[in-house]
Residue, then its C-alpha position, 0 to 999 in steps of 0.5 A: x577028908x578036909x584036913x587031908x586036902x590042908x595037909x596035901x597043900x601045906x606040903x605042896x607049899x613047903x615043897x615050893x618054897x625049898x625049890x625056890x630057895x634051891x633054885x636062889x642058892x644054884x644062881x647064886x654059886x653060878x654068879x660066883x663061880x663065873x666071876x671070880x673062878x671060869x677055869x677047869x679047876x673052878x669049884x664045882x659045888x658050895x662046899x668046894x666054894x668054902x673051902x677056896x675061901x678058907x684057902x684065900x683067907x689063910x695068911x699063908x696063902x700065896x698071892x696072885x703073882x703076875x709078871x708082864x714086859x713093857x710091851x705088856x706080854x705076860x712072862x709069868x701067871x701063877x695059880x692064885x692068879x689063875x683063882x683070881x682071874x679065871x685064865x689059866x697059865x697056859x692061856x695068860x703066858x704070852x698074851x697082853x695083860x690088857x686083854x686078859x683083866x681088862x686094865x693097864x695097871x703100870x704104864x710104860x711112863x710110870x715103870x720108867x720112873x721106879x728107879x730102883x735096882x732089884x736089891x733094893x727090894x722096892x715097891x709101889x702100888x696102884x689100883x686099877x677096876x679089872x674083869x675075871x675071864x667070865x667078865x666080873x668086874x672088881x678092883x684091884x691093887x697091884x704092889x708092884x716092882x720093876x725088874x733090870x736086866x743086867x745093864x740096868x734097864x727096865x725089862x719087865x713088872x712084876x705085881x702082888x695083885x689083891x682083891x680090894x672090892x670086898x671090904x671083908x677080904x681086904x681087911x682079913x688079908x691086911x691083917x693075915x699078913x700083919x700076923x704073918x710079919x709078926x711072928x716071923x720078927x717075934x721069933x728072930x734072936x735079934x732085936x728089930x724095930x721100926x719108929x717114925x720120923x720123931x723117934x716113936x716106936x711103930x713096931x717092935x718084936x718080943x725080944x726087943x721088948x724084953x729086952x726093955x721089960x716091957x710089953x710090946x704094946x707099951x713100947x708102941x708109941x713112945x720114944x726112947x726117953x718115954x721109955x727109959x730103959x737105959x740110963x739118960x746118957x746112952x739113951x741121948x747117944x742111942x737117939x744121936x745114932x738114930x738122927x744120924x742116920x735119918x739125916x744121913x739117909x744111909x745105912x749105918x752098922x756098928x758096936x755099941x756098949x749099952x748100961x742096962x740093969x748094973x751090966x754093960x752089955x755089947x751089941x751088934x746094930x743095924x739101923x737104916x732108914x725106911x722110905x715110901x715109895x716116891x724115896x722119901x724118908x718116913x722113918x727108920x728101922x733098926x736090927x740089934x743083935x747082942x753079943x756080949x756073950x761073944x765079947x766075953x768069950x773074945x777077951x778071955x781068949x785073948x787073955x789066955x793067948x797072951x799068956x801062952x804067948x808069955x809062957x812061950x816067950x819065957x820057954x824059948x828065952x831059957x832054950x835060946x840062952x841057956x848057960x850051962x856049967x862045964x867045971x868047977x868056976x866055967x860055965x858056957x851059952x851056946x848061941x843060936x839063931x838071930x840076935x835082935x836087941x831084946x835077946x842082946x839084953x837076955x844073954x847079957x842079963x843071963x850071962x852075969x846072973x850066972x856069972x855072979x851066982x857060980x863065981x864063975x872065972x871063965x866063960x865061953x860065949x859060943x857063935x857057932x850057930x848064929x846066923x849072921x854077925x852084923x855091927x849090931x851082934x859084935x856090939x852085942x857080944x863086945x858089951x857082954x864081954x865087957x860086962x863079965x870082965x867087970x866081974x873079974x871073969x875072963x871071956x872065950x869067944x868060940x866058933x869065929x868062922x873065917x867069914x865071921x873073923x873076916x866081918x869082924x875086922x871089917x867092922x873094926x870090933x875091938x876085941x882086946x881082953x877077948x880070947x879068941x877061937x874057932x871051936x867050941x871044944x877048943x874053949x873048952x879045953x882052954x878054960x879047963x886048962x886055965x881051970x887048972x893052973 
């Protein structure tokens, strides 16, 4: 009986201390519920309550986003802030920041002050202790950036705000978000760093790594001579670029031919200088993109065009001046199109070529279809003539138009030892008949 009555307290024991320990857990999830979730949407129950902290803790989780006027009215709440907060969209959207955290994190002064413009992309940061809905007090750190209209003035603030009271929390979304920085530069196809105002690496992706035949955390805290991945002289024009711009303050893009292992490779670089957030220098970032493979392919394009070019040139050069043999000893070169110098000395230079390997003794030089016969062509076809008649061969000019023969006389071109006539066919008959006698 005695030990029945031991068992009954034993149990009766066990039983009140379960339902002190359910009575601590129930007090506990009821704190956190209203200080950091006193909404609709808050979780209801510990396993709720995990799985919004695994959902904070992702490095992908999107932070509380807060967009406020200078007067201090709320333009924008989302759901991270609604978690944060515990005030919903519907009851932020229009009412003062102030009365919904309890704090003015940018005063009026200070926004005035961020003069940035929006494509800068520039933030600043402040702390401030703020208040949930249900009244829990924690610190905050407000990343924010000042928003234009389209003249250019401040019109509203808009903030990435952080939970920064639990050391934890902080520190495990510092380092999300690093991760998360990391593998987006890890996997660019260009190369992208950042050093400090002496030249050391501070970051470098994977490729621009490689691209030393380093690992990442030995390139980390070196300079370029350190590293000497290239040879001395193009890492002293590398780090000249660098100071130039670090002093210049401005971006710089531009090519550049960089010696590595035997080969010259060819890059695309884009280096700009990194600023805090009062705009002074504190190092520069660099974008390098390789296109040697791109200028392989340029310059066998344009070798390959220059020979279509060449092949073309030589096709209409034998199209344009063809000297075509009419009968034993006569050969004929219609003319057509505009006569420049460089085709002057073609015909010439195909003229007597033929002249001299057919033994020809008459020519005809056929204008019918040039364009125009200014002082430069009559020049042009008198020293042709000229230069068949000191082969012994006897020239016939043929298609003088009543235009042409009155520009001809206008001009005062001797054309003495030069017969004469308004056809081709009557040239033609000319040199047969001359071919026969």
């Amino acid at each position: 009986m005695r030990e029945e009555l031991d068992e009954a307290g034993r149990l009766r024991a066990e039983n009140a201390a379960l339902r002190a320990r359910v009575e601590a857990l129930e007090k506990a999830l009821a704190e956190r519920s209203n200080g950091h979730a006193q909404s609709a949407a808050a979780p209801e129950g510990t396993a709720d309550v995990e799985a919004l902290d695994a959902l904070e803790g992702l490095p992908t989780a999107v932070p509380a986003v807060i967009q406020w006027r200078l007067d201090g009215a709320v333009t924008y709440w989302n759901d991270s802030a609604e978690r944060l907060f515990g005030w919903s969209a519907s009851e932020a959207v229009g009412r003062r920041l102030a009365d919904l955290v309890g704090a003015v994190p940018v005063s009026t002064a200070a926004a005035r002050a961020f003069d940035f413009a929006r494509e800068e992309s520039r933030f600043a940061a402040t702390t401030s202790e703020c208040r949930t809905k249900g009244g829990h007090a924690f610190l905050c750190r407000w990343t924010y950036a000042v928003l234009r209209d389209g003249r250019g003035d401040a019109h509203e603030i808009a903030a990435l705000v952080d939970d920064i009271s639990d050391r934890q929390r902080r520190e495990k979304t510092v380092q999300g978000r690093y991760q998360l920085l990391l593998q987006l530069v890890d996997n660019a196809r260009s190369s992208i760093f950042v050093k400090d105002t002496a030249g050391r690496y501070v970051l470098a992706n994977r490729l621009h790594a490689q691209l030393m035949q380093r690992h990442v955390l030995e390139v980390i805290g070196r300079d370029e001579f350190e590293l000497a991945a290239v040879d001395p002289a193009a890492t002293a024009m590398i780090v000249a670029k660098e100071r130039e711009v670090m002093t210049g303050g401005q971006v710089m893009q531009f090519e550049e031919v960089v010696p590595i292992g035997g080969a010259q490779h060819h890059f695309f670089t884009v280096k700009f200088p990194i600023h805090d957030e009062r705009g002074a220098p504190i190092g520069m970032g660099g974008i390098v993109t390789e296109i040697t493979s791109l200028k392989r392919a340029e310059a066998e394009r344009a070798a390959l065009q220059e020979e279509i070019i060449f092949a073309q040139q030589t096709a209409l050069r034998e199209l344009s001046t063809p000297l075509i043999p009419l009968a034993d000893r006569v050969v004929a070169m219609p003319l057509v199109g505009t006569i420049d110098s460089g085709r002057a000395e073609q015909i010439m230079e195909t003229l007597l070529s033929g002249i001299s390997s057919q033994g020809a003794h008459t020519a005809i030089l056929d204008i019918t279809g040039v364009r125009a016969v200014d002082t430069h062509v009559a020049d042009a076809l008198t020293r042709t003539a000229r230069a068949a008649q000191l082969l012994g061969t006897r020239v016939v000019l043929t298609g003088v138009r009543p235009e042409v023969a009155q520009t001809l006389v206008t001009l005062g071109v001797d054309l003495s030892g030069i017969t004469t006539l308004s056809t081709l066919q009557s040239g033609i008959a000319h040199a047969l008949r001359h071919a026969r006698r």
